[in-house]
C-alpha positions in Angstrom: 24.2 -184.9 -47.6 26.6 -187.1 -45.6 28.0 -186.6 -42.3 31.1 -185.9 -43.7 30.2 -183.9 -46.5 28.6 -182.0 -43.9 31.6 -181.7 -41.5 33.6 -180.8 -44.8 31.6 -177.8 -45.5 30.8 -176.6 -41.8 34.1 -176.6 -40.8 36.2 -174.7 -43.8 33.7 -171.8 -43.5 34.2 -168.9 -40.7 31.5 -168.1 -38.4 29.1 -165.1 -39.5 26.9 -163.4 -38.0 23.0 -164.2 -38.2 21.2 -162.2 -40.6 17.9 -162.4 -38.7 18.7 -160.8 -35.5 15.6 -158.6 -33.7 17.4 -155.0 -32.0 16.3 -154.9 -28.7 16.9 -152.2 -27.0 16.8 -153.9 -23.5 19.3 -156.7 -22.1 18.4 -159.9 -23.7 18.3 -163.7 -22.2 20.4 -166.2 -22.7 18.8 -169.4 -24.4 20.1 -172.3 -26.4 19.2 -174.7 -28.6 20.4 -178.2 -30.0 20.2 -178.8 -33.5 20.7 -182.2 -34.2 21.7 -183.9 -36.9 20.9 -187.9 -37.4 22.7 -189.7 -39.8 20.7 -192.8 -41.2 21.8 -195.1 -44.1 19.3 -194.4 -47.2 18.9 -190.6 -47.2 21.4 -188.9 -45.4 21.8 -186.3 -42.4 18.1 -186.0 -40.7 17.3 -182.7 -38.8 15.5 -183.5 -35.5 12.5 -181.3 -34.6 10.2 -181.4 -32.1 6.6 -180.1 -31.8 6.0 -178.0 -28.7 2.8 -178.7 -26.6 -0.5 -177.4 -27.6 -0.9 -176.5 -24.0 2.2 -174.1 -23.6 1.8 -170.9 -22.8 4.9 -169.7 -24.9 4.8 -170.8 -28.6 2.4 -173.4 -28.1 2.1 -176.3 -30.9 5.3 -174.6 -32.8 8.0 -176.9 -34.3 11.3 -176.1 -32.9 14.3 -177.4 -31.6 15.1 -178.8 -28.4 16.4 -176.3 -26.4 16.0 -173.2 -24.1 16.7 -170.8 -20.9 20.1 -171.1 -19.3 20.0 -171.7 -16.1 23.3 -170.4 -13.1 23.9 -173.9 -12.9 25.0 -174.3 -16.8 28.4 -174.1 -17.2 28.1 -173.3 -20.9 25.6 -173.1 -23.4 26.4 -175.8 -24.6 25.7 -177.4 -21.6 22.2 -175.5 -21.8 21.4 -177.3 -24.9 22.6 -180.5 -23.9 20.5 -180.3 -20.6 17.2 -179.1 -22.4 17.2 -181.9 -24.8 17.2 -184.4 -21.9 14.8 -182.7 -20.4 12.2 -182.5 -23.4 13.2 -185.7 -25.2 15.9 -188.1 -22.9 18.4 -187.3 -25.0 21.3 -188.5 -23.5 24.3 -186.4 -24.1 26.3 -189.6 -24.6 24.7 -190.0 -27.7 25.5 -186.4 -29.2 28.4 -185.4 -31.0 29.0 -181.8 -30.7 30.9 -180.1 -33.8 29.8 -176.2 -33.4 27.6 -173.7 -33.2 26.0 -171.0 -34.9 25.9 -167.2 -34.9 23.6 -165.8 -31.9 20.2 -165.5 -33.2 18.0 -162.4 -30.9 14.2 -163.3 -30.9 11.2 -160.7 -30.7 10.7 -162.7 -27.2 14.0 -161.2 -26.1 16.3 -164.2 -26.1 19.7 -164.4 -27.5 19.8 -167.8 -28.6 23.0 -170.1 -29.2 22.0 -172.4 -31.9 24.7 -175.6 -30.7 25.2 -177.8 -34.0 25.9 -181.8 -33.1 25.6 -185.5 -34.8 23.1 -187.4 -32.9 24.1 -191.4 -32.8 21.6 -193.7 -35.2 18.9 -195.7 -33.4 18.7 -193.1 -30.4 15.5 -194.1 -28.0 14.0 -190.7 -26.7 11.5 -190.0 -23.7 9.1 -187.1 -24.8 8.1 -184.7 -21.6 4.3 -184.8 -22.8 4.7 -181.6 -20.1 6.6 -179.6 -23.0 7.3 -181.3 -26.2 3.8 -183.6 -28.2 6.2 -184.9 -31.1 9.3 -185.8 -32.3 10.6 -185.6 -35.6 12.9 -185.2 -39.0 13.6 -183.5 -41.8 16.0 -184.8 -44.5 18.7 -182.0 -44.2 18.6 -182.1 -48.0 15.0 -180.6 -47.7 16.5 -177.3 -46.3 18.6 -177.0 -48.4 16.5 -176.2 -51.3 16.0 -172.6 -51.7 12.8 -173.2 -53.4 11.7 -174.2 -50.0 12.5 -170.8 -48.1 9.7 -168.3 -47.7 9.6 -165.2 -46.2 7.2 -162.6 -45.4 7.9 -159.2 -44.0 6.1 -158.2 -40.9 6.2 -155.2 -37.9 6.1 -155.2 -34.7 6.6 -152.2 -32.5 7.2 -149.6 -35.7 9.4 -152.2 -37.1 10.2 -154.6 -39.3 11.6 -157.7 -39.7 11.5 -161.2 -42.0 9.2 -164.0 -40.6 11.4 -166.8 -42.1 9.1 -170.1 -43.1 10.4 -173.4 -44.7 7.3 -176.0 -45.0 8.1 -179.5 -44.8 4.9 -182.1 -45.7 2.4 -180.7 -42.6 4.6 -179.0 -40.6 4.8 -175.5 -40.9 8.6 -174.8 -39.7 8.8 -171.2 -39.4 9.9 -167.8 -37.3 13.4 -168.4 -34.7 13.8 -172.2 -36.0 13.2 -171.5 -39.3 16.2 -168.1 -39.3 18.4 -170.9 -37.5 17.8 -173.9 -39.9 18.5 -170.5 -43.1 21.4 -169.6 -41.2 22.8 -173.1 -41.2 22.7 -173.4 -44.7 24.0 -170.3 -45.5 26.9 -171.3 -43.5 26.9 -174.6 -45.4 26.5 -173.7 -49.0 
């Protein structure tokens, strides 16, 4: 899919709400996230992913996107996202394109988290924090979209339960909060 095949389709479509929310019934924290989309010449919008650090003590080794806590000094959360992937990868937010967002997604952690949807610049250098991220990536956009490439598997927690999204890609096992987003997106999309 092209970058403006893509802008096409997520811009004539109204925002829904995620169909993977958790109910808490406590106040939840705000988080965001950047998903990022790179545009390259022979195969079309790439999904940037990173792999968290195997020494984490939240979600250690898990693919995800760059992203996470807002902190007071945020004016937005967009500004949350933009902020965490400088932090975990130098991306500089001179190089992102911001076009949207997605419906809230609430995590079993209890975070609400602002998926923030943006075109990333080709040729981008990036700086890993070896503190919190061991691996940059991407995922042709084109893989996600796929259906045959969505799994789910129902699971409980607390006396109740809820979809454990998972979308393979080669080695990586995408799965859980990223993988809801990533459905989310193209649900928005197709």
């Amino acid at each position: 899919m092209t970058k403006n095949e893509f802008l096409l389709r997520f811009n004539l479509q109204g925002l829904a709400p995620s169909s993977h929310n958790y109910l808490h019934p406590q106040p939840l924290k705000s988080a965001a996230v950047l998903i990022g989309l790179v545009e390259t010449e022979s195969s079309g919008l790439q999904v940037l992913l990173t792999k968290r650090a195997s020494h984490l003590k939240h979600h250690p080794s898990q693919i995800s996107f760059p992203g996470g806590k807002a902190e007071r000094e945020d004016d937005s959360l967009t500004i949350t996202a933009l902020r965490e992937a400088q932090e975990e990868i130098g991306l500089s937010a001179r190089a992102v394109n911001v076009i949207g967002q997605l419906p809230v997604y609430q995590t079993i952690s209890g975070y609400q988290v602002t998926p923030i949807i943006a075109i990333i610049a080709k040729n981008q250098p990036y700086a890993i924090d070896t503190n919190e991220v061991s691996e940059i990536f991407q995922v042709p956009l084109q893989h996600f979209l796929k259906t045959t490439e969505h799994h789910v598997v129902v699971a409980s927690k607390n006396g109740r339960q809820h979809n454990v999204h998972f979308m393979p890609y080669k080695h990586y096992n995408i799965w859980g909060a990223t993988a809801a987003m990533l459905k989310d997106l193209v649900n928005h999309i197709n």
